[in-house]
C-alpha positions in Angstrom: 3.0 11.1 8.0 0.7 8.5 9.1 0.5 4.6 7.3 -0.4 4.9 3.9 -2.7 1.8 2.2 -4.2 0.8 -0.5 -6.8 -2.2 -1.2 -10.3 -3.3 -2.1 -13.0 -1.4 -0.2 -16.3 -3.6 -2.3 -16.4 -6.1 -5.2 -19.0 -7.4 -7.5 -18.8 -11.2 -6.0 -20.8 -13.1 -3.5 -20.2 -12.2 0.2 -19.9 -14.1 3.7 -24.1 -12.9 3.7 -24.6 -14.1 0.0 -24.9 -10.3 -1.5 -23.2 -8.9 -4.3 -22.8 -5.0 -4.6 -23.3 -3.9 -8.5 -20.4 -1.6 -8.4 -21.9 0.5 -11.2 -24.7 1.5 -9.1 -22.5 2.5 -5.7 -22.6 6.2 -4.5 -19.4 7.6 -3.8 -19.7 11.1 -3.6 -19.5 11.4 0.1 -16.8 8.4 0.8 -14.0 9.5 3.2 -13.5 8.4 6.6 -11.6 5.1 7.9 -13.1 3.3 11.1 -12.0 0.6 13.0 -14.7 -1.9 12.4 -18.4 -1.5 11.7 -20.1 0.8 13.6 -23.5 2.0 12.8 -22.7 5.8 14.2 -18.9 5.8 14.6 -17.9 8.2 17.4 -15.1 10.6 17.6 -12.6 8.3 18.7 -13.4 5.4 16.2 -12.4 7.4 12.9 -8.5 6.5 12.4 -7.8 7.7 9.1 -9.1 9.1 5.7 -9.5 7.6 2.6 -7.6 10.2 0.1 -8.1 8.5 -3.7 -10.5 6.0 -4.4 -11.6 4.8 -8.0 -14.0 2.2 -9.4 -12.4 -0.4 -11.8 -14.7 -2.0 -13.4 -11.9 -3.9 -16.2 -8.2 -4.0 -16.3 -8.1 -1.4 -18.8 -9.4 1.0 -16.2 -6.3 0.2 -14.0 -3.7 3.1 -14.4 -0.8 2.0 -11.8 1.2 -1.3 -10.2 -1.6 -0.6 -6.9 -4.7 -0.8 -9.2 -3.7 -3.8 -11.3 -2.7 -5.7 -8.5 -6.3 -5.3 -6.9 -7.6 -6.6 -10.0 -5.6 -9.2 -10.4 -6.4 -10.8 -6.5 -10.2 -9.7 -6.9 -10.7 -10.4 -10.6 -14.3 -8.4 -10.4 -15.2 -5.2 -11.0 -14.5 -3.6 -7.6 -14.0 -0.3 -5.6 -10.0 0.6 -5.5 -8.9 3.1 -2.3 -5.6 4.3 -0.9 -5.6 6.0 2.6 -3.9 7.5 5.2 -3.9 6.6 8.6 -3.2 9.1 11.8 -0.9 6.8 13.6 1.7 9.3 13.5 -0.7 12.0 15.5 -0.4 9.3 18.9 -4.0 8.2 18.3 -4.2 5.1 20.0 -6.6 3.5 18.0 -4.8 4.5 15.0 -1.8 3.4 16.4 -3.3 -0.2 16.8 -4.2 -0.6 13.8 -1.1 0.0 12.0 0.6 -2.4 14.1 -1.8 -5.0 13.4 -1.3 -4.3 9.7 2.2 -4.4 9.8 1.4 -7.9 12.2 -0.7 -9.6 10.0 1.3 -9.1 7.0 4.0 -11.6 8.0 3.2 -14.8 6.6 3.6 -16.8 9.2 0.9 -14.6 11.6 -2.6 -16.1 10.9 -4.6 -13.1 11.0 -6.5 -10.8 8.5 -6.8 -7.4 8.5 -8.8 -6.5 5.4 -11.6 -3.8 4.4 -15.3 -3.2 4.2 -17.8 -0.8 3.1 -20.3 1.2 5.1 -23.2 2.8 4.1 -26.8 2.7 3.0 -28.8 0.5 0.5 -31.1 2.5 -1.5 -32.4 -0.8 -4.1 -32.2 -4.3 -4.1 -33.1 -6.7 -6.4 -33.7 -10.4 -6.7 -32.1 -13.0 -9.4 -34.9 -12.2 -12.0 -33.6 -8.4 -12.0 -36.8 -7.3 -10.3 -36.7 -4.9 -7.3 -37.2 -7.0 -4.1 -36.4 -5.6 -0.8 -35.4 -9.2 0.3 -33.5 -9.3 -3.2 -29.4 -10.1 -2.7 -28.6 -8.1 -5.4 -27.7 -4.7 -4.0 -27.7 -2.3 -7.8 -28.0 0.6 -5.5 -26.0 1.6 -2.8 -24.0 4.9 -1.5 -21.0 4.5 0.2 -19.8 6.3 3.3 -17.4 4.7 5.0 -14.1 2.4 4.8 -13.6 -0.1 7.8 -11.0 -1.7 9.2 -11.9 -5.4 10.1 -10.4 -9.1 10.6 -13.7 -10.1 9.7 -14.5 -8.6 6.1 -17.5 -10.1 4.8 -16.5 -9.9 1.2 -12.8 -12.0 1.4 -11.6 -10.1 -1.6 -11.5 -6.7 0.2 -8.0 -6.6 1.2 -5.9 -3.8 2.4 -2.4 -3.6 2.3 0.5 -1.1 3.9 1.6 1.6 0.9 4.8 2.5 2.3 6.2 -1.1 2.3 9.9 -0.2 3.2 11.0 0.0 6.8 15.4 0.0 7.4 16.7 -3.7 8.6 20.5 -4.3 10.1 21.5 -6.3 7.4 24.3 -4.6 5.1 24.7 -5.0 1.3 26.6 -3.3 -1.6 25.5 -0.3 -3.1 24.2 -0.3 -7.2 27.4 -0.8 -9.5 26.8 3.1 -10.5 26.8 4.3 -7.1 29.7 2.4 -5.7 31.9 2.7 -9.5 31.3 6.6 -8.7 32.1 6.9 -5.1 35.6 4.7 -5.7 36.7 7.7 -8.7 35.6 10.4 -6.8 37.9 8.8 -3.6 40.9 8.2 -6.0 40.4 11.6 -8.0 43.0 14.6 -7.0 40.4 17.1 -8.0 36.7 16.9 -9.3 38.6 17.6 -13.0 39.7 13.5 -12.8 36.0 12.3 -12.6 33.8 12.5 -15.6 30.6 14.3 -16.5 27.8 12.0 -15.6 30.0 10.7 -12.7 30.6 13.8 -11.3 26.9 14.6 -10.9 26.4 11.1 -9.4 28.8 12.2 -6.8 26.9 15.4 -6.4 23.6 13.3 -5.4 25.5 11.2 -3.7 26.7 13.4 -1.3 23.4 15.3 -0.7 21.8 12.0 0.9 21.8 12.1 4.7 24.5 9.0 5.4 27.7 10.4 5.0 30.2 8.8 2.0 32.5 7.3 4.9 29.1 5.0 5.6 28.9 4.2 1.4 32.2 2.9 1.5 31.7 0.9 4.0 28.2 -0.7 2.7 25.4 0.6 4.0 22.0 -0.6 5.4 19.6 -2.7 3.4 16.0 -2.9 3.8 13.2 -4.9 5.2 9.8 -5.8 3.3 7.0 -4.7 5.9 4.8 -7.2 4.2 6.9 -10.4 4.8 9.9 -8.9 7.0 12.6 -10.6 4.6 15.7 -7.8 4.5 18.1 -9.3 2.4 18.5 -7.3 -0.8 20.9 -7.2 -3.7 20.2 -3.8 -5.4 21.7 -4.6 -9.8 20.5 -1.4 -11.3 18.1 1.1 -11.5 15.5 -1.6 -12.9 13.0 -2.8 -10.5 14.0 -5.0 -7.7 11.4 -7.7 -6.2 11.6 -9.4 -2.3 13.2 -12.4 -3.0 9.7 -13.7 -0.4 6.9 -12.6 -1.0 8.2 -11.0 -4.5 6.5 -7.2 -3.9 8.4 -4.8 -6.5 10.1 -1.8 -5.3 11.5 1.2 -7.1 15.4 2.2 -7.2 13.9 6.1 -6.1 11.2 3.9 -3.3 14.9 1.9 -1.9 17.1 5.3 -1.5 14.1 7.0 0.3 13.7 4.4 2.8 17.9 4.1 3.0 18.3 7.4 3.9 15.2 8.6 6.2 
């Protein structure tokens, strides 16, 4: 599985050129590829990735997930919302590059942006008065065809960001008080009989993850933020747990995936 990512691909502000897109008025219906940078006719090699989901938001009511309101929340207009997949994993070299510059510039202390921006074709323009003027820096129509990878990005609200946030660091830590209250019964008990319902099938899951119990005991590997590269973590609970950095949630379910790849 290639780099997954989500960010802004347009939104309904001024740009670097001083044009604003009317999101209401983009052409979607044949959005799908990723290319690194503009190109006017993209060739073979230049197509890294595909966009697999993209939605317009055009409010924060229209937001249905974490992803969606926090590209509202940074862009604050209404604004085209994508997630993608890039074919890193495949040994494409310009796919490859690309991912490592993503996961590059998204330490804080590297001062370069990789962000997004929208190819395609402008089919109606209009000036300030709302009347059609093909010199008009309005753009109300518009049809999307492309997402590009850039460190230029005209609009400076299109952002992209890394989906799969999670990456293995050598740092140790505890595991949650469930996990490690379960293991220590099941290591004391003489027979499964001496542990009790609910821990008993904690122990079951526990013992289906790849590290062995010998590791668990032991504490076993933390994790590292891709986006800021902190790894020290203190997991409480199944609740949601934040980078004590950058402060980018994570799941209990998105922690054990990454733990035991």
């Amino acid at each position: 599985m290639g780099m997954k990512i989500f960010g802004v691909l347009a939104a309904e502000n001024k740009d670097n050129s001083g044009e604003t897109i009317r999101i209401a008025g983009m052409d979607t219906s044949k959005l799908g590829p990723l290319v690194d940078e503009h190109h006017e006719e993209p060739s073979f090699f230049d197509h890294i990735g595909s966009i697999t989901f993209h939605k317009k938001i055009m409010s924060q009511a229209d937001c249905e997930n974490d992803r969606q309101k926090r590209a509202w929340t940074r862009t604050g207009v209404p604004l085209l919302y994508i997630e993608g997949e890039l074919c890193d994993d495949q040994d494409h070299a310009n796919a490859k590059a690309a991912a490592a510059l993503i996961r590059f510039s998204s330490r804080p202390d590297i001062p370069l942006n990789v962000g997004l921006s929208v190819d395609g074709g402008i089919a109606e323009k209009q000036n300030e008065s709302g009347a059609q003027d093909e010199n008009g820096k309005i753009l109300t129509k518009t049809v999307a065809l492309r997402g590009s990878l850039t460190s230029k990005p005209c609009n400076s609200k299109c952002f992209l960001e890394p989906m799969n946030d999670l990456t293995k660091s050598d740092l140790t830590a505890p595991p949650p008080a469930a996990y490690w209250a379960a293991l220590k019964k099941a290591r004391a008990a003489h027979s499964f009989n001496d542990i009790g319902g609910a821990e008993f099938q904690l122990y079951l899951k526990l013992t289906k993850l790849k590290k062995s119990l010998t590791d668990y005991f032991g504490g076993f590997t933390s994790i590292r933020c891709k986006k800021c590269g902190d790894g020290v973590r203190f997991f409480k609970s199944d609740a949601m747990n934040g980078c004590p950095r950058c402060k980018n949630h994570f799941s209990m379910t998105e922690i054990w995936q990454s733990l035991n790849k």
